[in-house]
ZAGUMAR-95206 format. One record per residue: x, y, z of N, C-alpha, C, O in turn; residue number from 1. Coordinates in Angstrom, 3 decimals. Layout:
N
{r {X, Y, Z}, {X, Y, Z}, {X, Y, Z}, {X, Y, Z}, NUM}
...
# end
This chain:
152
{r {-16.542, -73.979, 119.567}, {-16.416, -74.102, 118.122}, {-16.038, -72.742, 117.540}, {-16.629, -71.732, 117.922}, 1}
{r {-15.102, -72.692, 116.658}, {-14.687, -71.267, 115.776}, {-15.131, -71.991, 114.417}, {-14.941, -73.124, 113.972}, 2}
{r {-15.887, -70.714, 113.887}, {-15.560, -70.786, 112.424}, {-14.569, -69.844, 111.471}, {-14.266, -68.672, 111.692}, 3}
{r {-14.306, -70.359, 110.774}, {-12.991, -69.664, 110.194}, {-12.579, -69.599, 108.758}, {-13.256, -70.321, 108.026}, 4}
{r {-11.618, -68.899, 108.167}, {-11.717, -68.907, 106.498}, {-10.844, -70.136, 106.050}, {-9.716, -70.160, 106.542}, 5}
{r {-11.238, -71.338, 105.051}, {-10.340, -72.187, 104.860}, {-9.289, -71.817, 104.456}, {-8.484, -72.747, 104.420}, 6}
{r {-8.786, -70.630, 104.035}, {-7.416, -69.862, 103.001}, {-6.829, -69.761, 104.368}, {-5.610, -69.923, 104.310}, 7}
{r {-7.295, -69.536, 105.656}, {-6.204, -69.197, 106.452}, {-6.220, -70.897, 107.558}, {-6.182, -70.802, 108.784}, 8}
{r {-6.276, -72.221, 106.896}, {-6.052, -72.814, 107.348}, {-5.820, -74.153, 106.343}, {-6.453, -75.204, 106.446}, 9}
{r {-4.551, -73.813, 105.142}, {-4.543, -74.321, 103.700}, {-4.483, -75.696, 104.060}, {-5.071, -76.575, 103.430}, 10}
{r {-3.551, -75.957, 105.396}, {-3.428, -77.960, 105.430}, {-4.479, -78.835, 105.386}, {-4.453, -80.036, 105.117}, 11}
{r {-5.858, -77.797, 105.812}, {-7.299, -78.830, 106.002}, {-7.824, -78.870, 104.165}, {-8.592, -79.690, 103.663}, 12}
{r {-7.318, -78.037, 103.659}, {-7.635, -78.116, 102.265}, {-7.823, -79.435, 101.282}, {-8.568, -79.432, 100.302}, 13}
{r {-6.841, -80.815, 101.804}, {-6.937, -82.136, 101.097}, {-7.990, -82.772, 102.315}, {-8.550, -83.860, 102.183}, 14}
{r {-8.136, -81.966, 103.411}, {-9.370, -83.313, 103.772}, {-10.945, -82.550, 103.288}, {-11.765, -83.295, 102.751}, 15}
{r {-11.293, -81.153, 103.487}, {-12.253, -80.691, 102.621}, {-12.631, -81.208, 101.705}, {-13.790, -81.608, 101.593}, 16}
{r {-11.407, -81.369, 100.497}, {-11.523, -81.597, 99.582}, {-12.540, -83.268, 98.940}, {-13.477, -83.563, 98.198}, 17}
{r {-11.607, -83.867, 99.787}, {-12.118, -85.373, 99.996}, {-13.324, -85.138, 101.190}, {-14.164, -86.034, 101.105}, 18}
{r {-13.476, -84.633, 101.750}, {-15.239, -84.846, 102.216}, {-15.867, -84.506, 100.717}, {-16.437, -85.265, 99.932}, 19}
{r {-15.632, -83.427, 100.628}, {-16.940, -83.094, 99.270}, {-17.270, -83.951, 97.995}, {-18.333, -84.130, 97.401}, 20}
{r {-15.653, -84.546, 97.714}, {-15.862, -85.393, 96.947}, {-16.475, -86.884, 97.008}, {-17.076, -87.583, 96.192}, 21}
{r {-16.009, -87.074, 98.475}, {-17.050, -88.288, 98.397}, {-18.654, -88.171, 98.915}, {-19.576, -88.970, 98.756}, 22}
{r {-18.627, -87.019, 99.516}, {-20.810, -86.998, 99.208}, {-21.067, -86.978, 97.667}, {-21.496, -87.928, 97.012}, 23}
{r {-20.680, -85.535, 97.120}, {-21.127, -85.246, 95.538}, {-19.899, -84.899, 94.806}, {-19.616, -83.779, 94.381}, 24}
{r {-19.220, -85.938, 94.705}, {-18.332, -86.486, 93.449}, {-19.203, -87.281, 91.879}, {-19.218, -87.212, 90.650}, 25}
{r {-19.662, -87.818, 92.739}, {-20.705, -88.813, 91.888}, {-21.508, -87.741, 91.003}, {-22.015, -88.136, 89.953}, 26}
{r {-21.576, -87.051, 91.201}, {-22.515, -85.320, 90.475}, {-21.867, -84.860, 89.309}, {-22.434, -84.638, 88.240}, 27}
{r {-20.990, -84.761, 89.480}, {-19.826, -83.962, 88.385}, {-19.207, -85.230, 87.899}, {-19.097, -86.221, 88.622}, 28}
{r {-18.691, -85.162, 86.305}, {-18.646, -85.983, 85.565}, {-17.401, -85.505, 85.773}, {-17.400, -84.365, 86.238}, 29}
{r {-16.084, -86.105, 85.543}, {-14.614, -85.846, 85.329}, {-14.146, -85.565, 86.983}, {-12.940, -85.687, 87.194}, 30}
{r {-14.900, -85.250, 87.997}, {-14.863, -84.751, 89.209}, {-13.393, -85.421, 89.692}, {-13.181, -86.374, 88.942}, 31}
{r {-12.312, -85.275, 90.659}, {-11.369, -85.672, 91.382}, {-11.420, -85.413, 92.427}, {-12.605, -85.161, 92.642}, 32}
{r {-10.583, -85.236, 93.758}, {-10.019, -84.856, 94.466}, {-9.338, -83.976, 94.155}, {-9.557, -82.787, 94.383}, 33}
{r {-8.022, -84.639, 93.348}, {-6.905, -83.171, 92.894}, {-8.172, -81.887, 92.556}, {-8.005, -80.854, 93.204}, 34}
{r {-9.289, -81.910, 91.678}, {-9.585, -80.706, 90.950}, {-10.436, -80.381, 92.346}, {-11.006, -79.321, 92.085}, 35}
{r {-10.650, -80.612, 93.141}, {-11.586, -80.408, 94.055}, {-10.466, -79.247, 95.071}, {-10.718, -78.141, 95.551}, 36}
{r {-9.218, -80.072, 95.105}, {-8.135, -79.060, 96.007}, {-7.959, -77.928, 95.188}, {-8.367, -76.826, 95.555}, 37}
{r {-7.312, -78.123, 93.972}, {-7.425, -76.829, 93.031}, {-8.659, -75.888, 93.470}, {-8.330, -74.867, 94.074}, 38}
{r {-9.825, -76.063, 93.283}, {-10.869, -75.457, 93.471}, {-10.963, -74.643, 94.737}, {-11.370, -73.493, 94.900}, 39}
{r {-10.437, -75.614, 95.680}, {-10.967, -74.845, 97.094}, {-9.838, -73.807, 97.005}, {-10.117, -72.608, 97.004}, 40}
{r {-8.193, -74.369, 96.907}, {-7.334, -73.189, 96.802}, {-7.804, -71.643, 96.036}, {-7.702, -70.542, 96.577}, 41}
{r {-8.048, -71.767, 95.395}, {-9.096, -70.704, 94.761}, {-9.919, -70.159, 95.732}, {-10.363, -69.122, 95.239}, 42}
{r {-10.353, -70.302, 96.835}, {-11.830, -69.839, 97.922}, {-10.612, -68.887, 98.747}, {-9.960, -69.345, 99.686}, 43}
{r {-10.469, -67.694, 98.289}, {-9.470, -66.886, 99.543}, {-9.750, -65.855, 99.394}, {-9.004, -64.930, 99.718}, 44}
{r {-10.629, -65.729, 98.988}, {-11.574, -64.183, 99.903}, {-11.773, -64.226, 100.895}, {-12.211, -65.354, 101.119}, 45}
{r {-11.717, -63.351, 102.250}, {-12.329, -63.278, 103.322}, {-12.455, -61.489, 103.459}, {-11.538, -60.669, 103.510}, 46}
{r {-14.143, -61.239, 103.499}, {-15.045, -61.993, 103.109}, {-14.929, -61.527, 101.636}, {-14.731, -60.395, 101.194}, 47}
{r {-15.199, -63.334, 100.660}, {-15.660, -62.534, 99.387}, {-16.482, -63.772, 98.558}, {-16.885, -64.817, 99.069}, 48}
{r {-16.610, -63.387, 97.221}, {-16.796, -65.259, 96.261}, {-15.734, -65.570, 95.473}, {-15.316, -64.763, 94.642}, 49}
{r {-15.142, -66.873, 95.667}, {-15.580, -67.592, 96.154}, {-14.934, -67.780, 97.428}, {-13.752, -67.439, 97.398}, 50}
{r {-15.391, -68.271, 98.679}, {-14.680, -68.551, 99.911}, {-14.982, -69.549, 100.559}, {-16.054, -70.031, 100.193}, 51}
{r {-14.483, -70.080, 101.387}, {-15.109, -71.229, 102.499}, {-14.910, -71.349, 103.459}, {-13.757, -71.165, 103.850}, 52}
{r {-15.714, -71.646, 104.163}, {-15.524, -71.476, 105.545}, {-15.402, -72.754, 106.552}, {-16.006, -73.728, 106.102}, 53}
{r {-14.901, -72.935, 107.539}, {-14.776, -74.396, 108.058}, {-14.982, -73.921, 109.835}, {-14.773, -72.874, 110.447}, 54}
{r {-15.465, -75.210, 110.208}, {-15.980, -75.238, 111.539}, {-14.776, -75.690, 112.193}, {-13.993, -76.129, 111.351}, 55}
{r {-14.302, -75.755, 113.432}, {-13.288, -76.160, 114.281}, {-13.640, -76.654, 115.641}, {-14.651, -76.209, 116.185}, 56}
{r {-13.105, -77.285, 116.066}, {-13.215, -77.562, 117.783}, {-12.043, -77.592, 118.163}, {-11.834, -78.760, 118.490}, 57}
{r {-10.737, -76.724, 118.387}, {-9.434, -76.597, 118.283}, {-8.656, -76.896, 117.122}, {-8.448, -76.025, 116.277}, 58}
{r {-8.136, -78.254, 116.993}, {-7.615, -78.620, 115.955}, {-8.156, -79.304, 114.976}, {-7.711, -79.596, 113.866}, 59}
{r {-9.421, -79.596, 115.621}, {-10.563, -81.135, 115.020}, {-11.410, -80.222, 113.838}, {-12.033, -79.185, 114.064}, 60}
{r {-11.301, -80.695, 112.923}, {-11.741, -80.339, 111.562}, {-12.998, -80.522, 111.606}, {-13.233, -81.695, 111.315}, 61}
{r {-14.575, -79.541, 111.981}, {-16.232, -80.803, 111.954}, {-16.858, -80.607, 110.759}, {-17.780, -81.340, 110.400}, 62}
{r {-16.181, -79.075, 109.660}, {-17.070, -79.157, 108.490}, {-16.399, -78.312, 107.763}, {-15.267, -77.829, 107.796}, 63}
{r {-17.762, -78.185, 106.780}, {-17.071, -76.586, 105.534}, {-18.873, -76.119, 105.598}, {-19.855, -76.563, 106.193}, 64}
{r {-18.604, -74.937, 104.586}, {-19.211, -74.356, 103.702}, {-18.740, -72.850, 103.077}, {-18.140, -71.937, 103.644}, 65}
{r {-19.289, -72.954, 101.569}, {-19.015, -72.528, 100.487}, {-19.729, -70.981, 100.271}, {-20.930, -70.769, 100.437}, 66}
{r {-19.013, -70.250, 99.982}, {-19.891, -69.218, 99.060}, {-19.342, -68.966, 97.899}, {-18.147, -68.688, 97.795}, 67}
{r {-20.333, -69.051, 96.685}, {-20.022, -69.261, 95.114}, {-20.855, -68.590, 94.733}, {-21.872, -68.279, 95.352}, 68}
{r {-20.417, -68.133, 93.203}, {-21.080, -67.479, 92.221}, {-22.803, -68.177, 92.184}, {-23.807, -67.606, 92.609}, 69}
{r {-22.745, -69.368, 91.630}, {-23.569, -69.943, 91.478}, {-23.276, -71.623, 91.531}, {-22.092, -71.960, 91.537}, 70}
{r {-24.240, -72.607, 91.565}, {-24.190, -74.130, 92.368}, {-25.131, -74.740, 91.389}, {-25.200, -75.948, 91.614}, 71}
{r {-26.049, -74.297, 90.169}, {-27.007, -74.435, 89.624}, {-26.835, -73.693, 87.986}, {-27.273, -72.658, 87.484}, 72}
{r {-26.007, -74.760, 87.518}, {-26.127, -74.420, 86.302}, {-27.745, -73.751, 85.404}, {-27.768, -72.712, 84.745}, 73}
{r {-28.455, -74.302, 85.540}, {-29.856, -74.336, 84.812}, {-30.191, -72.860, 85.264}, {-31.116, -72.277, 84.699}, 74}
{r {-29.505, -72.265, 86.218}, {-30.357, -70.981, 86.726}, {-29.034, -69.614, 87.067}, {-28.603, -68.939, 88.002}, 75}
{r {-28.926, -69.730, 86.279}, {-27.482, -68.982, 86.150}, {-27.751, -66.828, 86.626}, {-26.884, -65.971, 86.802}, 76}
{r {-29.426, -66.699, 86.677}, {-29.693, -65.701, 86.944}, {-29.300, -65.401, 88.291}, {-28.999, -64.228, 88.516}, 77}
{r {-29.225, -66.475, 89.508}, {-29.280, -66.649, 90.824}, {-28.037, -66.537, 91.176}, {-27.160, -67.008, 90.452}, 78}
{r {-27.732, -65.889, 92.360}, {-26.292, -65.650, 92.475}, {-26.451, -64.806, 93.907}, {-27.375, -64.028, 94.145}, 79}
{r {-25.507, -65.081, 94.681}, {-24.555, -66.206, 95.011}, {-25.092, -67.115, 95.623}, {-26.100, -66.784, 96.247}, 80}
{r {-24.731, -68.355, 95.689}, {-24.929, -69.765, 96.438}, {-24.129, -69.691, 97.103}, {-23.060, -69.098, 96.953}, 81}
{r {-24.830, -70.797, 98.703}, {-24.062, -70.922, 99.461}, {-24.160, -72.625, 98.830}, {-25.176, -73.061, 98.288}, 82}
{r {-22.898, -73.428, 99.034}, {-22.745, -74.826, 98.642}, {-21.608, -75.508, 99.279}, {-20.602, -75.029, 99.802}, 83}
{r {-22.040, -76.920, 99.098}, {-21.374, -77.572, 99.515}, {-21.169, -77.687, 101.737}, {-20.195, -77.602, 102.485}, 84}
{r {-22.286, -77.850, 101.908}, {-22.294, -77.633, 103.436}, {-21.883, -78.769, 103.674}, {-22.473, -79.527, 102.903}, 85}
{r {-20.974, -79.499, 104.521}, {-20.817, -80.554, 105.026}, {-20.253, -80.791, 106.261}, {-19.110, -80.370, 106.438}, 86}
{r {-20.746, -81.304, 107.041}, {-20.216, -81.907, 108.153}, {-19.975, -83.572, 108.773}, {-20.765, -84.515, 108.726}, 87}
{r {-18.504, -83.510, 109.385}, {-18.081, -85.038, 109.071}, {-18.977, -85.756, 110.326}, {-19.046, -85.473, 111.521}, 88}
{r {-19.611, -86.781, 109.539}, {-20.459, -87.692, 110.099}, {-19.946, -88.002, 112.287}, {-20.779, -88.148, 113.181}, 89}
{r {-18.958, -87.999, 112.396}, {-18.366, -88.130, 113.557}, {-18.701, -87.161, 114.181}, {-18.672, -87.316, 115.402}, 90}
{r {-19.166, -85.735, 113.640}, {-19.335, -84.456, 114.212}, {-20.798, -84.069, 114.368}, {-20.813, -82.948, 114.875}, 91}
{r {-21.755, -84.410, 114.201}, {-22.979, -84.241, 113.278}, {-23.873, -83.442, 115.040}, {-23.496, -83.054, 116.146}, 92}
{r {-24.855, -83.551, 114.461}, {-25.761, -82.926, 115.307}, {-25.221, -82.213, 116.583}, {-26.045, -82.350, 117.488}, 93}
{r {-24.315, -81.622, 116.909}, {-23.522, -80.406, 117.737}, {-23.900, -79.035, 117.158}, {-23.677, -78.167, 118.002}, 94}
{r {-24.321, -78.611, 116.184}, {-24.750, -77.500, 115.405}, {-23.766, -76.979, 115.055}, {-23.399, -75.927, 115.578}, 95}
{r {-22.911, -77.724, 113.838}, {-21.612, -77.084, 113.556}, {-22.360, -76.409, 112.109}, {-22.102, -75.282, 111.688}, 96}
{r {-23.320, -77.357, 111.479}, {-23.896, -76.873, 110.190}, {-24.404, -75.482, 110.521}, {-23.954, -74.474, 109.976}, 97}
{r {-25.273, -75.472, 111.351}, {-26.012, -74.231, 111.573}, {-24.971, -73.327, 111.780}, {-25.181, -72.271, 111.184}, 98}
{r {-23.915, -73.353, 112.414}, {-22.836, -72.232, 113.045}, {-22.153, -71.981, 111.115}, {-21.317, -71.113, 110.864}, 99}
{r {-22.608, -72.720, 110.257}, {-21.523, -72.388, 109.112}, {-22.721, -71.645, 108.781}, {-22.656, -70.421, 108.894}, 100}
{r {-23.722, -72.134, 108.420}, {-24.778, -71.627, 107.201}, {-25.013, -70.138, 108.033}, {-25.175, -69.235, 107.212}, 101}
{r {-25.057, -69.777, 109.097}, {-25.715, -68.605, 109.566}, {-24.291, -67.886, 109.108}, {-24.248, -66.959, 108.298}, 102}
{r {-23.425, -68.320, 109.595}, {-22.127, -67.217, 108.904}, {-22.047, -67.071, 107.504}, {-21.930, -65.971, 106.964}, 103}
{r {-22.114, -68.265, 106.829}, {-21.943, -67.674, 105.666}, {-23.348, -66.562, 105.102}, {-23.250, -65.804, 104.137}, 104}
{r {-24.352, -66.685, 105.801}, {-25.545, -65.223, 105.434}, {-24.666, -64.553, 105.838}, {-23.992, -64.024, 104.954}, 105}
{r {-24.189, -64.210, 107.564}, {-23.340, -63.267, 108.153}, {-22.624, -62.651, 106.693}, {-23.093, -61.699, 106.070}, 106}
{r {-21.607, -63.280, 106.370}, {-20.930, -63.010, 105.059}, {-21.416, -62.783, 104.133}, {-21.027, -61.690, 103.721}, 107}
{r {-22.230, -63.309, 103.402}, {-23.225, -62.350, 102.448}, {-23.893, -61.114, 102.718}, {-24.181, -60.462, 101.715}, 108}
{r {-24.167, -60.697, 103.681}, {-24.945, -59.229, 103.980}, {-23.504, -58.512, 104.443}, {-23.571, -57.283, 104.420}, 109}
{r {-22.097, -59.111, 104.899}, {-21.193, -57.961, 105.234}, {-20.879, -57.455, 103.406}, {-20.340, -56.361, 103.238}, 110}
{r {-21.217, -58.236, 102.256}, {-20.517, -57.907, 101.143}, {-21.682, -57.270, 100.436}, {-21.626, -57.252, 99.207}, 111}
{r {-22.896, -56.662, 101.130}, {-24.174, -55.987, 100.669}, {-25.141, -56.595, 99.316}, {-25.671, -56.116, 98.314}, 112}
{r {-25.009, -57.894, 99.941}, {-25.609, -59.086, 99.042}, {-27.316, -59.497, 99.770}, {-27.525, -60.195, 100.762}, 113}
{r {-28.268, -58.851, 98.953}, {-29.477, -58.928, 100.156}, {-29.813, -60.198, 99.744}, {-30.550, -60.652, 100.620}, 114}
{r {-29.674, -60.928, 98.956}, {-30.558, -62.595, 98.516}, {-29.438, -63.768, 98.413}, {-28.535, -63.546, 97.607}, 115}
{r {-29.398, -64.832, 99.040}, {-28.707, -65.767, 98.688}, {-29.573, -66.971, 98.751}, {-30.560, -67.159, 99.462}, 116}
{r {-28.746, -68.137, 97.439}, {-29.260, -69.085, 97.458}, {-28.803, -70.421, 97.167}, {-27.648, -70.559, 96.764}, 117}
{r {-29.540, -71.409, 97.313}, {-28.765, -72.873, 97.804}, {-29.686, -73.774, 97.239}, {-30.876, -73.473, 97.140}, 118}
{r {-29.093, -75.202, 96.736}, {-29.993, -76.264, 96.493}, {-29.670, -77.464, 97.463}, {-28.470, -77.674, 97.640}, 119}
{r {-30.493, -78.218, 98.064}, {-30.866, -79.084, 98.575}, {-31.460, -80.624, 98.178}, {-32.429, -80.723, 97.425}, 120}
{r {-30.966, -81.501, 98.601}, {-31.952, -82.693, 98.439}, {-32.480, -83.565, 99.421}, {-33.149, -84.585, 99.254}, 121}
{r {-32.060, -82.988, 100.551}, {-32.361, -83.391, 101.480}, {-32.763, -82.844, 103.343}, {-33.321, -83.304, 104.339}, 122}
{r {-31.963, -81.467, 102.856}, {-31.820, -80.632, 104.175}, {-32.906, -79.517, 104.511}, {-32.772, -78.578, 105.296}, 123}
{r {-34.185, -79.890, 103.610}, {-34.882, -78.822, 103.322}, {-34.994, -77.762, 105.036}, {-34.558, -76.639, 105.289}, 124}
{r {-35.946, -78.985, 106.097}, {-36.109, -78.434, 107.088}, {-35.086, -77.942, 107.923}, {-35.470, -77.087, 108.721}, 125}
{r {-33.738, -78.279, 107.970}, {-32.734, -77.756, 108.348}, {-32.614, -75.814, 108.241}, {-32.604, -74.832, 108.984}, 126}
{r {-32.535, -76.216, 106.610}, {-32.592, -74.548, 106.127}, {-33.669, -73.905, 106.387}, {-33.425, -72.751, 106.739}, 127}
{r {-35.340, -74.305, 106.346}, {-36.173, -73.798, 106.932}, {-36.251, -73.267, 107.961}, {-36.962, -72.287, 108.183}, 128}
{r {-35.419, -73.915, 108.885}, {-35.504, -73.321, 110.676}, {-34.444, -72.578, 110.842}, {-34.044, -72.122, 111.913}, 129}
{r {-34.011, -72.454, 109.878}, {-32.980, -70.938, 109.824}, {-33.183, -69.994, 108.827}, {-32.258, -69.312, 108.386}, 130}
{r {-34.637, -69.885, 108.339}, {-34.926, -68.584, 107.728}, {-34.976, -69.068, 106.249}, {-35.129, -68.149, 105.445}, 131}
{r {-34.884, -70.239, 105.758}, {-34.587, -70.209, 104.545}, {-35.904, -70.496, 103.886}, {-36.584, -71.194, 104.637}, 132}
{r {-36.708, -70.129, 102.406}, {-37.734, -70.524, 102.012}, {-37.463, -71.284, 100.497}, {-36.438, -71.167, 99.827}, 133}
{r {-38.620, -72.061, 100.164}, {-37.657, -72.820, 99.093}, {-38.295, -71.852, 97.642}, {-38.987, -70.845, 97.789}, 134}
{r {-37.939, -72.342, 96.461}, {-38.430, -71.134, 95.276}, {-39.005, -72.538, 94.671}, {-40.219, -72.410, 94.516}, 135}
{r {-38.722, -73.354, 94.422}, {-39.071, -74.247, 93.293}, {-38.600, -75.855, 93.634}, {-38.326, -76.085, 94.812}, 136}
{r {-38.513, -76.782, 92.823}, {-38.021, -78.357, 93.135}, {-37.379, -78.142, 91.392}, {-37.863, -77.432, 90.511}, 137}
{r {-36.535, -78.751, 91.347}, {-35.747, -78.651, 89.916}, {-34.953, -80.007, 89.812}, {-34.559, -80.493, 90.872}, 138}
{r {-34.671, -80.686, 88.589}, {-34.062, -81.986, 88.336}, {-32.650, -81.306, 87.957}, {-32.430, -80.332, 87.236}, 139}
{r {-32.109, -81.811, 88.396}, {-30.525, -81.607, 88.241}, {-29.753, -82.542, 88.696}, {-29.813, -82.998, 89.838}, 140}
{r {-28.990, -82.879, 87.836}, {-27.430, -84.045, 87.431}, {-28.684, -85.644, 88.297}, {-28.359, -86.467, 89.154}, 141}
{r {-29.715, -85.514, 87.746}, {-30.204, -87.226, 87.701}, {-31.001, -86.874, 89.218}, {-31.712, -87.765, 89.682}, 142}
{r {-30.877, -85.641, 89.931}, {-31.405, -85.901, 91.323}, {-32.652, -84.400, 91.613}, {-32.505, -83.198, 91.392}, 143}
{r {-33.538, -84.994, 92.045}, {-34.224, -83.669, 92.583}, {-34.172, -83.223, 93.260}, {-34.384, -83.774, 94.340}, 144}
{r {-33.758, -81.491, 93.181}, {-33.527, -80.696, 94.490}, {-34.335, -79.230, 94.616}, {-34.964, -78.646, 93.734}, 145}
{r {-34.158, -78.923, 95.687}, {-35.109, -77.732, 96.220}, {-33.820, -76.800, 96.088}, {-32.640, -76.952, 96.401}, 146}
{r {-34.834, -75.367, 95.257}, {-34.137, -74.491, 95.274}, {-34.626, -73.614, 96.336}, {-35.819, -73.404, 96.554}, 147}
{r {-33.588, -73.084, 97.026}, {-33.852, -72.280, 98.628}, {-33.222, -70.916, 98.354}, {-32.334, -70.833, 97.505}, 148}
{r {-33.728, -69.606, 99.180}, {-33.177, -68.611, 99.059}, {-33.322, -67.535, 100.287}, {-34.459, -67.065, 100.262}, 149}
{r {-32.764, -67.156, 101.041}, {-32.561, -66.295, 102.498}, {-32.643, -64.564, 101.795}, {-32.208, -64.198, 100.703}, 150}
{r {-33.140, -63.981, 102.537}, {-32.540, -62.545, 102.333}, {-31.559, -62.465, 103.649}, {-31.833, -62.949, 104.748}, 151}
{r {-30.470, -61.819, 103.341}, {-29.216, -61.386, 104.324}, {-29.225, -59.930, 104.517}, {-28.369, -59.394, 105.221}, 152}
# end
């Protein structure tokens, strides 16, 4: 498995796009696909915010993840989030998630970022067994999620 910067691999950009949108499309009100590609085209820092990163098995596309300003409107003090982790159901338990989320810390401490943080609704113990602790439980867009935060 390589992980790698999505800016230097723009064609996976419309299927990214459409993974994210169909987990949490439903989240964002006006949400698309098109604005979702717009968006990621935008992620071409390496390393910087915003960027993304994607998992590989040669040519086989198994995920993303995000580093952003912030993922949590309500808490706008917190900065940067890692978001949007996903991996395609066909790919799952190989540890492609873990190979993103530990890089993207990797990437936060190369840009001398000692705290990052993430919300969850479901992955709590995932992020736990990689260092992550949670800060709070918060209602956001109709769903409750755990706010999580790593030092890098």
């Amino acid at each position: 498995m390589q992980i790698a910067y999505l800016a230097d691999h723009p064609h996976q950009i419309p299927t990214v796009a459409a993974w994210l949108y169909g987990e949490w499309g439903r989240l964002n009100s006006g949400d698309s696909v098109e604005r979702r590609i717009a968006r990621l085209s935008a992620h071409t820092s390496r390393p910087g915010i915003p960027t993304t990163l994607i998992a590989l098995d040669g040519d086989t596309l198994l995920g993303s993840a995000s580093l952003v300003e912030n993922d949590l409107s309500s808490h706008l003090h917190l900065t940067p989030f890692m978001a949007s982790v996903y991996v395609d159901p066909a790919h799952r338990r190989r540890g492609a998630a873990t190979a993103l989320v530990q890089q993207v810390m990797v990437t936060t401490g190369l840009l001398g970022i000692a705290t990052l943080y993430l919300i969850t609704h479901d992955q709590q113990r995932l992020y736990e067994k990689l260092g992550w602790s949670a800060i709070e439980d918060v209602e956001y867009r109709g769903e409750v999620v755990t706010v999580m935060k790593v030092n890098c």
